[in-house]
N, C-alpha and C positions, 0 to 999 in steps of 0.2 A: 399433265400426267403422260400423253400421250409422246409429248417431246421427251420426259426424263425415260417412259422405258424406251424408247429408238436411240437412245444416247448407252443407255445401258448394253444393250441387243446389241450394238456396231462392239461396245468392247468386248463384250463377250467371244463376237465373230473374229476379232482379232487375235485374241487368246487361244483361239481353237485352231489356228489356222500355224500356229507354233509354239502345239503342247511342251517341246522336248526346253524348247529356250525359255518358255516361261516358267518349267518344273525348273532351271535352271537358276535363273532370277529371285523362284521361289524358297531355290534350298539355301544359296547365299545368304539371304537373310535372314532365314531362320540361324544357321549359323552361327552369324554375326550379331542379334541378339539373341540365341541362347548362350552365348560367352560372358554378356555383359551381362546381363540379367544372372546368369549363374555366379560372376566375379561379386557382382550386389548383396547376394543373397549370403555367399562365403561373410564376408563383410559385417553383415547381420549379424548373424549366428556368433561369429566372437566379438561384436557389442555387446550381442544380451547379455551372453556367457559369462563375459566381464565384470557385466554391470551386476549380476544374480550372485557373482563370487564374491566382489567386491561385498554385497549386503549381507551375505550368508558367512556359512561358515569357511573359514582359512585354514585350517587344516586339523585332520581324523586322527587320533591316537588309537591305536587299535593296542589293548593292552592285554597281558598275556593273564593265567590263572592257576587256578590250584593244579591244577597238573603241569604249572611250570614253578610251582613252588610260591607261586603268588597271592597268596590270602586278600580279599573285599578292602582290610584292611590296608593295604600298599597302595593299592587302585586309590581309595580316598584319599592316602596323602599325599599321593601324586597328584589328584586333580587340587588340592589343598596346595600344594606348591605351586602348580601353572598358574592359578587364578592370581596368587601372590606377585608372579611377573609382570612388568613394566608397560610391554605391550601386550597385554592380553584385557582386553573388553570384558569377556565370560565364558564360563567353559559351561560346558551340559555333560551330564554323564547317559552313557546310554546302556544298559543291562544285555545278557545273550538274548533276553523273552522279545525287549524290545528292540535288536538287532534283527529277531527274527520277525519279526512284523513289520519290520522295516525292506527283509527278504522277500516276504510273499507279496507285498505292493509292487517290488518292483521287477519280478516274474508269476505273475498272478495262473499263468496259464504253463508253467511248466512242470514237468511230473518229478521235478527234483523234487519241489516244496515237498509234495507227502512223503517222500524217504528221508527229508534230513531233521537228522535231532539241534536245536535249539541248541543243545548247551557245545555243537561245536563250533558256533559262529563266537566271534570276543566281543567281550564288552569295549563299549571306545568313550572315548572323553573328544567332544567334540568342541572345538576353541576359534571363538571369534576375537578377532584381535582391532587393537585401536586403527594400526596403520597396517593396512593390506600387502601394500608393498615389502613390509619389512618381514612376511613370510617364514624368509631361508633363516633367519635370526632363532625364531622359537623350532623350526625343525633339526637347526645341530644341537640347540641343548637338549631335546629330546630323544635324539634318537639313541642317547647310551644311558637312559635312564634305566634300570634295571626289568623296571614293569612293564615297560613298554617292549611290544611284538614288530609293530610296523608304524610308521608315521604316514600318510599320506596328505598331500597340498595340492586343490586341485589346480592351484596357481601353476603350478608346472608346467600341467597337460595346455591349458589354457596359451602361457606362454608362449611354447612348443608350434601351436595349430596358429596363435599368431601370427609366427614366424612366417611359417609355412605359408599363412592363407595372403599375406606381403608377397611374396614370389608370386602365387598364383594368381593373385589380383592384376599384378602388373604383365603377367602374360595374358590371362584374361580380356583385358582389356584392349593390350597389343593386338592381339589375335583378332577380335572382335573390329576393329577397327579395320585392320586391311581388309576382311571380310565384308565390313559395310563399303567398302569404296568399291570393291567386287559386284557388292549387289549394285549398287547404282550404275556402276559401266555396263552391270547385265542387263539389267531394266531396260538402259539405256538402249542396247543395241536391241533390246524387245520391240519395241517402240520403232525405232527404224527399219525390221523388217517388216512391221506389219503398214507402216507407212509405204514403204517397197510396192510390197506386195498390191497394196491398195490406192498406187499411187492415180490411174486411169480414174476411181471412182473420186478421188481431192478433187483432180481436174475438173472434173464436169460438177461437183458439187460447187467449185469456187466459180466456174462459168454462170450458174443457176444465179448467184445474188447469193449464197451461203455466208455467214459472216466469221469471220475469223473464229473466234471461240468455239463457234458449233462446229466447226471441222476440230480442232484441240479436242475438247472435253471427251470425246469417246477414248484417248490415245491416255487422256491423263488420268480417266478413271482405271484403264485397263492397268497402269503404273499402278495406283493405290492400293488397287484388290492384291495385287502382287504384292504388294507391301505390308497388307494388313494380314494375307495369309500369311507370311512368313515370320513372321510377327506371332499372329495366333497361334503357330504351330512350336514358337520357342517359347512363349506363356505356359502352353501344356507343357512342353519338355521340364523347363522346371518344377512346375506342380507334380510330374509324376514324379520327378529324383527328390524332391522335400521327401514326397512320402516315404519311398523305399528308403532315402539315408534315415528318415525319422524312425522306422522301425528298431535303428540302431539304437535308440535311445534307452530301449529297455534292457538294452544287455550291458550298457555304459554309463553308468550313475556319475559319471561327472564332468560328462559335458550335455547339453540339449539339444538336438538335434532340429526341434521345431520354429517354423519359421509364420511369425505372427500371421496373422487372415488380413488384418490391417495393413501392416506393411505387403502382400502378394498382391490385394485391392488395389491398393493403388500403383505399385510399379509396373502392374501389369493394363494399367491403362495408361499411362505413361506411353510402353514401347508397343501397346496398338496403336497409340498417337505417332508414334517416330514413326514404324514402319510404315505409315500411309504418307507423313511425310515423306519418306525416303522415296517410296514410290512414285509422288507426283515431280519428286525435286529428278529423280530419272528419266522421269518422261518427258519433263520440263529441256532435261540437255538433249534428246534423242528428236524433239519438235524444233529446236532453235536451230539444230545444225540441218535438217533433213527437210522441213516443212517450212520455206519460206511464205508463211500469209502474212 
């Protein structure tokens, strides 16, 4: 025990002796995984998304009413004719009472809810269909149906954020990647200055009988801590952006914003594993080139 804290205490001393390069090394990597870990997370979010639209419903008829000349009865034979199409699974009809209970779930905490009357939100006919993909098919026969207000598909929005989160992934990860070669050449030159600086005390430790490794392991732990802090500091960064984009979820009913506990668990032990890698694989090239034992 007494050897693991004196191994500990030398990196510590090390680190202290070049706050500015190790905050340096530090920030690097947080960086370089908060990019990747944030590109993962993008990733996520339009699997679920996909996979929740895919099971659910494919697209909202939002249908108009007696102040648009519309009687109960046209609503029914409209959904009486969708259900009759080719690609359609089943439709659900939803009422203004149960629209509006469907509003107060999904802003529970806003002061609209006690001002709005119920009967101005529309009834909608919501439709699952056999083949998901095939979407755009049942929204052009719909959208000049008479009774019908608005169609919406959240297949679009989805699409759309696909697209989108492609481009970003692939910079994401660009980004992230020069930024981890960053960290490792910083770490690196961490390690060599403190090697530098402490070169007088190697000396005389390697005179003593010291043996290879116990001169290393203080140089490689100081690498790790650098890695594993940079690391844990883009673990948080994403945990705090889940939540704040998650808050979005309540203003946005069709996409989800939340990103499983399961999946953050383990991605985030994951990149405190890399980052301590990265760290030792730094200190590893900063001792091969600098510390001939």
């Amino acid at each position: 025990m007494n050897r693991i804290g004196f191994l500990l205490d030398e990196a510590f001393v090390n680190m202290r002796r070049n706050p500015l390069v190790v905050s340096g090394a530090v920030l690097a990597v947080f960086v370089s995984l908060f990019l990747a870990f944030g590109a993962l997370s993008v990733q996520e979010l339009v699997r679920t998304n996909t996979q929740q639209w895919q099971d659910g419903t494919h697209v909202i008829v939002f249908l108009k009413d007696a102040r648009d000349g519309i009687t109960l009865d046209s609503q029914v034979a409209l959904r009486s004719e969708i259900d009759g199409w080719e690609l359609v699974q089943s439709t659900e009809y939803v009422d203004k009472l149960g629209a509006f209970e469907e509003f107060k779930k999904l802003f529970p905490n806003s002061p609209v809810v006690d001002n709005i009357d119920p009967d101005v939100l529309p009834a909608s006919i919501r439709v699952r269909l056999s083949d998901s993909t095939r979407y755009r098919e049942v929204v052009f026969n719909l959208i000049d149906q008479p009774a019908v207000l608005e169609v919406v598909a959240p297949g679009e929005s989805i699409e759309n954020i696909a697209q989108l989160s492609r481009v970003l992934n692939w910079l994401g990860f660009g980004l992230a990647l020069i930024q981890g070669i960053a960290a490792v050449v910083l770490i690196s030159n961490t390690i060599r200055m403190a090697i530098y600086a402490r070169r007088e005390e190697v000396s005389i430790m390697r005179l003593v009988g010291a043996s290879n490794w116990f001169i290393r392991i203080p140089f490689l732990i100081e690498g790790m801590i650098e890695g594993v802090a940079g690391a844990a500091l883009a673990v948080f960064g994403v945990w705090i952006a889940s939540r704040v984009v998650g808050d979005v979820d309540a203003a946005i009913s069709l996409f989800d914003f939340t990103i499983s506990s399961g999946f953050f668990v383990k991605w985030s032990i994951l990149f405190l594993a890399f980052g301590a890698l990265a760290g030792v694989v730094g200190s590893a090239l900063g001792l091969r080139r600098f510390l001939k034992v």
